[in-house]
N, C-alpha and C positions, 0 to 999 in steps of 0.2 A: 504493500500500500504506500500511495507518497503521502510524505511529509508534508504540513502547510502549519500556519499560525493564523490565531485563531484573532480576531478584530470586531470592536464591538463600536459601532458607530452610536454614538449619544444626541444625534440630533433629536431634540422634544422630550427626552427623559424628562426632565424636570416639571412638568405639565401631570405625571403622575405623583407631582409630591407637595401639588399648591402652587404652581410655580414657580417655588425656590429655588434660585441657581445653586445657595448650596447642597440642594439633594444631586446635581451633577456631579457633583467629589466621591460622593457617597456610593453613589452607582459606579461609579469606573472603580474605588476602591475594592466593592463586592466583587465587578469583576477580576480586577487584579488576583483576590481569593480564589478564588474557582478557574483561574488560568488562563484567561484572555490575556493573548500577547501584544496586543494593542490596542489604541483607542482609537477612535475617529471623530472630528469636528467639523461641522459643515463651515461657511462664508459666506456672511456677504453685507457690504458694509453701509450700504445704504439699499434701498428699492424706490424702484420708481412701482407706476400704478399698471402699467403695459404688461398684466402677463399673459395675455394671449402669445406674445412672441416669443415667447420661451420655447426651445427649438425640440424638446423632449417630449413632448406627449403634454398631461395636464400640469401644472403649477400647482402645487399642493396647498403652499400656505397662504394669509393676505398678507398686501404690499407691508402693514404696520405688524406683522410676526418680528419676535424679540428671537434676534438672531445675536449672538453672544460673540464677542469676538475670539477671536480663533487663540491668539499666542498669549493672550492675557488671561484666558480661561485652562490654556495647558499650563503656564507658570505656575496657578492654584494648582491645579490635579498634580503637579509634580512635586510641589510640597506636602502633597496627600499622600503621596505614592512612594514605591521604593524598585519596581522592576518591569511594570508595563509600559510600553511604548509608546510617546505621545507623537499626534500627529492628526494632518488635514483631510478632506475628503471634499472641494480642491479649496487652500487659501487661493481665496483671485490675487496674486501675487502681483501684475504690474500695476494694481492701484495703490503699491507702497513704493518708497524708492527701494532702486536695490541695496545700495549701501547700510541704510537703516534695517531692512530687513536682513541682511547678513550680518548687523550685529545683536539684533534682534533674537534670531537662531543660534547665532554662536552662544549667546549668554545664556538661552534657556537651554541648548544642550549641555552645558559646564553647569549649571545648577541642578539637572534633573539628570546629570552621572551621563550623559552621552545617550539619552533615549530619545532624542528626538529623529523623526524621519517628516522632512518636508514633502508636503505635500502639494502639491501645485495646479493650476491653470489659471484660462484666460476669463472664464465667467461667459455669462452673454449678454447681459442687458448696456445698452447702450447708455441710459440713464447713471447708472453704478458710475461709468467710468465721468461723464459731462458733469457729476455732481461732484467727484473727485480732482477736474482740472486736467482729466488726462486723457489725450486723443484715443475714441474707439476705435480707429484706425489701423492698421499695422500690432496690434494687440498681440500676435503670438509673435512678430519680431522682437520688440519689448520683452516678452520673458522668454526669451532664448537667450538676449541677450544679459539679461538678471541674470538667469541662470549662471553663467560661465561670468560674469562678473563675482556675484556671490563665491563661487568655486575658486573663481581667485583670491578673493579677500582673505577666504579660510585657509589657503594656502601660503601667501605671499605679504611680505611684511619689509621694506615698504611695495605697495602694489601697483600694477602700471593696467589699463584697459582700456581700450579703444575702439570704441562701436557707434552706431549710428542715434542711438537712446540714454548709453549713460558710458561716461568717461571717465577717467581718470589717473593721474601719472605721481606717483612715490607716494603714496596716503597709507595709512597703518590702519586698519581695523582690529585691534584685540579685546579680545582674549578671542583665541583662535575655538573652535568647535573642541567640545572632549573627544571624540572619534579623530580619531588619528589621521583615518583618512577621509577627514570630511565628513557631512553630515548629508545623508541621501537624499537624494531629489526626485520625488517620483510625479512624473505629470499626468494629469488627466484631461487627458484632448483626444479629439478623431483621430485613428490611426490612419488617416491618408497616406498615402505614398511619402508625400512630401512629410509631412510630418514623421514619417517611419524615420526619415535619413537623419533627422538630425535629433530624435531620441537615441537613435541608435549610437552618436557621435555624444552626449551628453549629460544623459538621464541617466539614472540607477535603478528606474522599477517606470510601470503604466502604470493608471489607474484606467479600468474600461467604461464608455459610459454607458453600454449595452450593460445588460442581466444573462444575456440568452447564452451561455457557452459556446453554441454552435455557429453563433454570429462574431467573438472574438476571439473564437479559437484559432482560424487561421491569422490572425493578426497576429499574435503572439510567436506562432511560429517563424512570421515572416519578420518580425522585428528582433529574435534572438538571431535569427541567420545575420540580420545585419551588425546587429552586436559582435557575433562572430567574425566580421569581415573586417570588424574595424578592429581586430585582436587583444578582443574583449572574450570574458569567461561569462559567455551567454545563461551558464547555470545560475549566474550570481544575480540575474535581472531578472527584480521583483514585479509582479503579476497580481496587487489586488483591487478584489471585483467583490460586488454585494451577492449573496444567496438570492437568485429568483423565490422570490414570496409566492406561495401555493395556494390555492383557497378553495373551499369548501364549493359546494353547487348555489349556498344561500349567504356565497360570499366571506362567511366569518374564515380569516386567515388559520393556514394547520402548519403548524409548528412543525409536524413529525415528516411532512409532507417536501417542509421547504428544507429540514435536513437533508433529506434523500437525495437532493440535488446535489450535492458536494462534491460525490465522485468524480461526477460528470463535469465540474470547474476543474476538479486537480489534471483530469484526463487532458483538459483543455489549456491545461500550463499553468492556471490560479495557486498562485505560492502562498496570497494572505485570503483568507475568507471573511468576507465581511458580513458581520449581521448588526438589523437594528431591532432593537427592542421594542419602541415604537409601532411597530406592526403587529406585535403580537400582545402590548401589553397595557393593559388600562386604568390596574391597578397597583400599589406599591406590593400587598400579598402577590401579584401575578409576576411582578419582578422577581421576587425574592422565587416561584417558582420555575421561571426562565433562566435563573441563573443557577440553578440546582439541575435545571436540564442542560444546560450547553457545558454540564462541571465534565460529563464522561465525553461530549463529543470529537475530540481529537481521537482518543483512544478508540472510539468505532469506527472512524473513516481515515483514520493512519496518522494524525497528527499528533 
């Protein structure tokens, strides 16, 4: 059976506890207990009212949903915690600078012992970025070019960068990341072609924005090849995806149902599995039961 880690996305947990953000420490702590190897944070730093054009199917929440920020809510969970993995599910990265955000991540990885895995993308709503001062435009050049800017700052002391979004020549960023070598960058964007070439040149893991396995299974393959071409150890590029949510005939979501699916992600490359809570849990007793069920599931499906 392959190996994977186990990922517990937290968007809306705290809606089962009064809305208090801090039942959110509390929940990623239980999971901490019962063996989730990671956590997950959604983004997003402002809304406009347009969500018709949100390019995924329906928009779940409304435009005024209390959406928690992402690196300010892992710095809490990391003085909570002592060994799970904090990280995004995608921070919209180019609506920060890159240099603030690479020391941003350096600091909360040196505080939370080297657990941090960045999580990344470009977002979609055109509003987010005109409310934040930053052309929609060119949006995944901007964190590409974050990217390998960021990459350098955690490497390079004084550091030199030169790109068409953000510059820079002899500037120091410390304290460098506790990961030795860097702090991982995993993006969540369309595996286009074009986008394959330069994950493959710079990223450390995908995030898919598909559920279906069988719609990002060839992507993955086709993006470790390219990892490999670039003489990179393709085994080492991270692969996490949410469990397809299962549902009954009268629609109430089945737990047991949306496990079974797992095989069928690892077959298709999914290194981190990701589950929310949210979908299956309405109450705090129904937490404390979902985490009593996900306590064996590595052990049944080989992780």
């Amino acid at each position: 059976m392959a190996t994977f880690s186990l990922c517990l996305g937290i968007y809306g947990v705290e809606n089962f506890y009064g809305g208090a953000p801090a039942s959110i420490v509390k929940v990623v702590q239980q999971a901490e207990q019962v063996g989730f190897d990671q956590c997950v944070i959604t983004d997003h730093v402002v809304m406009g009212e347009r969500l018709d054009r949100y390019p995924y199917g329906q928009f779940l929440t409304p435009p005024d949903y209390q959406w928690w920020e992402p690196m300010t809510t892992l710095s809490v969970i990391a003085g909570a915690t002592k060994t799970i993995q904090l990280s995004q599910g995608v921070l919209i990265a180019p609506l920060r600078s890159a240099v603030l955000l690479a020391k941003q991540a350096a600091t909360l990885d040196q505080l939370s012992g080297g657990r941090l895995v960045l999580g990344v993308g470009t977002g979609w709503q055109e509003e987010e970025y005109l409310a934040s001062g930053i052309p929609f435009t060119r949006r995944t050049r901007r964190l590409i070019e974050q990217i390998r800017a960021m990459k350098t700052l955690w490497r390079d002391s004084p550091a030199r960068f030169q790109g068409e979004t953000v510059s820079f020549e002899r500037i120091h960023c410390k304290p460098f990341p506790a990961q030795a070598n860097g702090i991982p960058v995993w993006v969540g964007i369309v595996a286009s072609e074009e986008n394959m070439t330069w994950l493959a040149d710079i990223a450390d893991g995908w995030i898919p924005i598909q559920q279906d396995p069988a719609a990002y299974g060839p992507a993955i393959q086709a993006l470790r090849r390219k990892v490999e071409q670039r003489g990179r150890d393709p085994k080492s590029f991270a692969v996490r995806a949410q469990v397809p949510p299962q549902f009954d005939r009268d629609g109430t979501p089945n737990l047991e149902r949306t496990l079974r699916t797992i095989p069928s992600m690892l077959k298709a490359g999914v290194t981190h599995v990701e589950i929310l809570p949210v979908v299956f849990v309405r109450t705090p007793a129904q937490m404390d039961e979902f985490m009593d069920r996900l306590r064996t599931v590595k052990g049944e499906f080989g992780g």
